[in-house]
C-alpha positions in Angstrom: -17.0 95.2 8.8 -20.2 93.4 8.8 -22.5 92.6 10.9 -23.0 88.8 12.2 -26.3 87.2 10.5 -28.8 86.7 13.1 -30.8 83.0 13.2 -33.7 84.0 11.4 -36.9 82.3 11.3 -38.9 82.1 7.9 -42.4 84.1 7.5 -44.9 81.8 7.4 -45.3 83.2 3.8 -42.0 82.4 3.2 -42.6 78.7 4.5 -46.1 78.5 2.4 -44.1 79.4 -0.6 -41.4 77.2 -0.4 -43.6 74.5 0.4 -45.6 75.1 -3.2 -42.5 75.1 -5.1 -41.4 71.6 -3.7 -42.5 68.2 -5.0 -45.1 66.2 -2.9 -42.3 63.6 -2.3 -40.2 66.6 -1.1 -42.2 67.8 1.0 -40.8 66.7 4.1 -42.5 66.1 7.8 -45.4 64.0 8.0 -48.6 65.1 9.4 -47.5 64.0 13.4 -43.9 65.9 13.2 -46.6 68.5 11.7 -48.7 68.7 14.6 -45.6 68.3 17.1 -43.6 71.7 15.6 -47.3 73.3 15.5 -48.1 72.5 19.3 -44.4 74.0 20.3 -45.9 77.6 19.7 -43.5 77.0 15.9 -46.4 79.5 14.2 -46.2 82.3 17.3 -44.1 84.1 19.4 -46.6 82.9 22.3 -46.7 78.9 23.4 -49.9 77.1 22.9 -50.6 77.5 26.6 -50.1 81.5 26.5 -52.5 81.5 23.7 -55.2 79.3 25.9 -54.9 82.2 28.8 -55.0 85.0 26.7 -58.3 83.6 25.2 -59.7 82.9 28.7 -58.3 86.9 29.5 -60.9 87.8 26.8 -63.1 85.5 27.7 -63.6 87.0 31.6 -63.3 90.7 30.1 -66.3 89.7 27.5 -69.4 90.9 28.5 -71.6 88.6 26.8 -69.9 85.9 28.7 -71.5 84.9 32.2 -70.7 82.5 34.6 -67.8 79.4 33.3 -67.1 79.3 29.4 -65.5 77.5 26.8 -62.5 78.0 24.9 -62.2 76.7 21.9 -59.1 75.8 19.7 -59.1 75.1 16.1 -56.5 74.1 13.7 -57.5 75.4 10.2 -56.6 76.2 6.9 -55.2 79.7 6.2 -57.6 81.6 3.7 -54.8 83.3 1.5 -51.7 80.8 1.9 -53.1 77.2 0.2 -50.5 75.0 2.2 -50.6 76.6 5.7 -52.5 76.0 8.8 -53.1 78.1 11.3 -54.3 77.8 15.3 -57.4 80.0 16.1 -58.3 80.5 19.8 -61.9 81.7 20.8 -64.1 81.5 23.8 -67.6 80.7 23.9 -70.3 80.8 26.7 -72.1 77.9 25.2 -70.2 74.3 24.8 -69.9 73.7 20.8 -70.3 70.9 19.4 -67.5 68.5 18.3 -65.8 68.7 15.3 -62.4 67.8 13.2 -59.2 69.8 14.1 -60.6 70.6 17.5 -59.3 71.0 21.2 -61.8 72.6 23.8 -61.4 73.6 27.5 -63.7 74.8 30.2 -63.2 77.2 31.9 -64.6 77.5 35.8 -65.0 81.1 36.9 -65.2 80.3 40.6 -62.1 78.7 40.9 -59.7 80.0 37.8 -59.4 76.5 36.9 -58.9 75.2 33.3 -60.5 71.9 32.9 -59.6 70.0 29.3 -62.7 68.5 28.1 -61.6 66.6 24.1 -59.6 67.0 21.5 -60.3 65.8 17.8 -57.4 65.5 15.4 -58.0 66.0 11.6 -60.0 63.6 9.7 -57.0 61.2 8.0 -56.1 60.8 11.8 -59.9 60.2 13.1 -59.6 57.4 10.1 -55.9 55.6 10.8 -55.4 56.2 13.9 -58.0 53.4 14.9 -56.7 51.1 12.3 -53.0 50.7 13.8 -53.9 50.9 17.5 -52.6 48.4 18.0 -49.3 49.8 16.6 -49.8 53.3 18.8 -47.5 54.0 21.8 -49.8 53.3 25.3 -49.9 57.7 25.5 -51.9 58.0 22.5 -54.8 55.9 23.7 -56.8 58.6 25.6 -56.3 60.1 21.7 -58.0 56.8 20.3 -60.9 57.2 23.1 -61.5 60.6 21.8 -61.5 59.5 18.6 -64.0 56.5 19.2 -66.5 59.3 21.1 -66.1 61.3 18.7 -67.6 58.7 15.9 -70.1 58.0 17.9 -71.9 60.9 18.8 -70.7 61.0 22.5 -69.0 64.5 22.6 -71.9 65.7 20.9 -74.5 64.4 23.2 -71.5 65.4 26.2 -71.6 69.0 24.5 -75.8 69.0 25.2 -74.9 68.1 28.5 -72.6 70.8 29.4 -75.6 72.8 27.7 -77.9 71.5 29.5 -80.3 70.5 26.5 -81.9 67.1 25.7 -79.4 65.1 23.5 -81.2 65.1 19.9 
């Protein structure tokens, strides 16, 4: 008698390698199904949000960090596996600046609350995006606004201000 097979999900090595082996035309999802299976928590046991508290845990457990921080979420390139992104959560008691692949959150000691302060997507996105606006679906414009503030320096010189510095 055997037993039944459970559902398995692939390693993500498993997924990388498969993905090398297959044409570029095979490949499959574009870069927004991408994102969408990314953002359900595809890569980790945990759901984006789980992983946004359990950086703010370490973030309030941190002893370099004083008073309200930042937590920071990137979306990069996995060193070892060529095809395969990965999330990375970190906190940060000064604001960063802006970049590429970005999502960042303040966090308000006081009250526990979680404020969400920008996101950036990747740079193909910060380049169409714009150019078929017009084509976009009305929830993707605070998206488009990011992008826009983005290109022009605004979350940077709204990163100073959280700093309290003099924009450069």
């Amino acid at each position: 008698m055997s037993l039944p097979q459970e559902n398995k999900k692939p390693t993500l090595g498993e997924a990388s390698l498969d993905l090398q082996k297959k044409t570029a035309g095979e490949k499959g999802p574009d870069a927004i199904e991408l994102e969408r299976e990314i953002n359900k928590g595809s890569n980790s046991k945990r759901s984006y949000e789980e992983e946004v508290h359990t950086a703010i845990r370490r973030g309030l457990s941190s002893d370099r960090i004083v008073n309200d921080f930042f937590v920071q979420v990137l979306f990069v390139k996995h060193r070892l596996l060529a095809n395969t992104m990965v999330r990375k959560f970190g906190f940060h008691q000064n604001c960063p600046s802006s970049n590429y692949d970005q999502t960042l959150y303040k966090y308000h000691r006081n009250t526990g609350q979680v404020e969400f302060l920008w996101t950036v997507p990747n740079v193909a996105a910060c380049h169409n995006l714009p150019l078929i606006k017009n084509f976009l679906p009305k929830d993707q414009s605070e998206l488009l606004s990011f992008i826009e503030d983005f290109k022009r320096g605004e979350l940077d010189r709204r990163a100073d201000r959280l700093n309290n510095q003099a924009p450069v």
